[in-house]
DOTORTI-997551 format. One record per residue (C-alpha): residue in one letter; x, y, z. Coordinates in steps of 0.5 Angstrom, whole numbers, plus 500, padded with zeros to 3 digits. Example, Ala and Ser with C-alpha at 12.3 -4.5 7.8 and 13.67 -1.06 7.14 Angstrom:
<recs>
resn|x|y|z
A|525|491|516 $
S|527|498|514 $
</recs>
This chain:
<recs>
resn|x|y|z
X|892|776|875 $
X|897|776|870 $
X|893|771|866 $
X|887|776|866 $
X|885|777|859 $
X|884|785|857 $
X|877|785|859 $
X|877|782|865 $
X|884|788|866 $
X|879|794|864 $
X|874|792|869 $
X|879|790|875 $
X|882|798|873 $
X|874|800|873 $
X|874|799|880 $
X|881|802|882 $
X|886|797|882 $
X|893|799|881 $
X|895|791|880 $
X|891|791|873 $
X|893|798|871 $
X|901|796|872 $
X|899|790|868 $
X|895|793|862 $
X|902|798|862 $
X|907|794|861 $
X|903|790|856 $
X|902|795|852 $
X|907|801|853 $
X|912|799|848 $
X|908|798|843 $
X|904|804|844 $
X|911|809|843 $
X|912|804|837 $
X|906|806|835 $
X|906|814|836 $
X|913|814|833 $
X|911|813|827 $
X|906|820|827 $
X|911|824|831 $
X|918|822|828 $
X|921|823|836 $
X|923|818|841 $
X|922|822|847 $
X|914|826|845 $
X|912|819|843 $
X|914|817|849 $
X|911|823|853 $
X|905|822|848 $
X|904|815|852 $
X|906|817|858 $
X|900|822|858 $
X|895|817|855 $
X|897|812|862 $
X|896|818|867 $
X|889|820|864 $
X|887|813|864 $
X|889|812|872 $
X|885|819|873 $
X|879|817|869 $
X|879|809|871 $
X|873|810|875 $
X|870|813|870 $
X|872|810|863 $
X|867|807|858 $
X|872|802|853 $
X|866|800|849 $
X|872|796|845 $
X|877|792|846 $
X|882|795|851 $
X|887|794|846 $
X|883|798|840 $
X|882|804|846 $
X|889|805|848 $
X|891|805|840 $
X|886|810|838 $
X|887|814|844 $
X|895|814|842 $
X|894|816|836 $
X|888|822|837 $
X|893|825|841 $
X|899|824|837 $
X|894|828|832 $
X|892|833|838 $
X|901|833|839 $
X|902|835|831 $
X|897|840|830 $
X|899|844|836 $
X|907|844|833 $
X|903|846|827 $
X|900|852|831 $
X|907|853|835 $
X|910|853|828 $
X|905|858|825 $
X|906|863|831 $
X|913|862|831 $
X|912|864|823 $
X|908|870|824 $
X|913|873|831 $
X|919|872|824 $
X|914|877|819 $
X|913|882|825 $
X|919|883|826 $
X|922|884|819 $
X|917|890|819 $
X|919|897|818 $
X|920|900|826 $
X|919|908|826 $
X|924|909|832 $
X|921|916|834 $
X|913|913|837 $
X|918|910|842 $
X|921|916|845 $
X|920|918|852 $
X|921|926|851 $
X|917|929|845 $
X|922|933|842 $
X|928|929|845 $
X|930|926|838 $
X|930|933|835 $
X|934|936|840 $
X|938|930|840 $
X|940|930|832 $
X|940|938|833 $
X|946|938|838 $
X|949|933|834 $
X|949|937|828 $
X|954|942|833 $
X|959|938|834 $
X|965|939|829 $
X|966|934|823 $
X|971|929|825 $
X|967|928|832 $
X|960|927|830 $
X|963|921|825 $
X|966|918|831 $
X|960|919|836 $
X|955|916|829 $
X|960|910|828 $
X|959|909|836 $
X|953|910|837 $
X|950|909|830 $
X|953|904|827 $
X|955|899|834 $
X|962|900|832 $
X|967|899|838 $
X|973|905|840 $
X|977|899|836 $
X|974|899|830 $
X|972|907|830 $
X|980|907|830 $
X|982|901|825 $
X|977|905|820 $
X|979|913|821 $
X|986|910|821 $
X|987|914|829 $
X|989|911|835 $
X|984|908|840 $
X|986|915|845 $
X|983|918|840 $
X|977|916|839 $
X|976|915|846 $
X|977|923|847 $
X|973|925|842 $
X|967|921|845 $
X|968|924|852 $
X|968|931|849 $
X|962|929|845 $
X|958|926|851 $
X|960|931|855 $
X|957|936|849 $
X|951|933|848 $
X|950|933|856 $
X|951|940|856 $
X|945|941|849 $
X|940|937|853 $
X|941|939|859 $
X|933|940|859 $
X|932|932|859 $
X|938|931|863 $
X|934|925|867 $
X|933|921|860 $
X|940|924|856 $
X|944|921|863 $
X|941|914|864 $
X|941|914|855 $
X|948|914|855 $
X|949|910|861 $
X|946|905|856 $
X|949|907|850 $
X|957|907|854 $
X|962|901|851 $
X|969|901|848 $
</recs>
């Protein structure tokens, strides 16, 4: 069955036989990743890319119609694919883009609040915390800085820092005891050193 030429292959396939099919790749699946290489610059997609091309071919063997030669079906079968591969990384790289620009877009924070009213009364029970404190819970809460940083900035000790948040929060429960469910499971969030 070696000696086959690629038509006598094409049809022995046609009728199933794995023999012919074990042929037809080995005879052509080194230079069909050659081949696909050079549209899709990556080793490994091109030879997926030949791999899919083989597996479709064994699935549709009984049905194929290669009205060429084998060798110019497999090529131009290798390379329709390795165009349907660049436009979908295309697509891929589009979508990718537009996530990018959604993201850099402007977000008003108080569409997303459970509660109607909670951030109002939220900024309002901050407003009553005495100066030093509500800059501490701000640069916390606000501004992501750990207890460290709040210290090394305000030039106070971490003890501090870690006081004047336990009473802050303690504040700010008693304030917003009327969202009491949200405000506990929010700051169970919000707790770090």
């Amino acid at each position: 069955m070696n000696s086959k030429d690629d038509k006598s292959l094409a049809l022995e396939l046609a009728r199933g036989n794995k023999k012919a099919f074990e042929i037809i790749f080995s005879k052509y699946y080194q230079s069909l990743c050659v081949f696909s290489r050079q549209f899709l610059n990556d080793d490994e997609l091109a030879e997926e890319t030949v791999q899919d091309i083989f597996v479709k071919i064994w699935e549709k063997r009984f049905s194929l119609s290669i009205e060429t030669s084998l060798e110019h079906y497999l090529f131009r079968a290798a390379r329709n694919h390795c165009f349907n591969q660049l436009q979908h990384q295309k697509i891929k790289k589009r979508y990718a883009q537009k996530i990018l620009e959604n993201t850099e877009i402007e977000i008003n924070t108080e569409e997303y609040y459970l509660e109607p009213g909670l951030k109002h009364a939220i900024e309002k029970a901050l407003e009553l915390l005495p100066p030093k404190r509500k800059e501490i819970f701000r640069l916390s809460r606000e501004e992501g800085l750990k207890y460290k940083e709040i210290a090394d900035q305000l030039d106070i000790s971490v003890k501090t820092v870690e006081a004047q948040m336990g009473l802050a929060l303690k504040f700010l429960r008693e304030q917003l005891k009327d969202f009491s469910d949200i405000v506990n499971f929010l700051f169970l969030l919000l707790k770090k050193k």
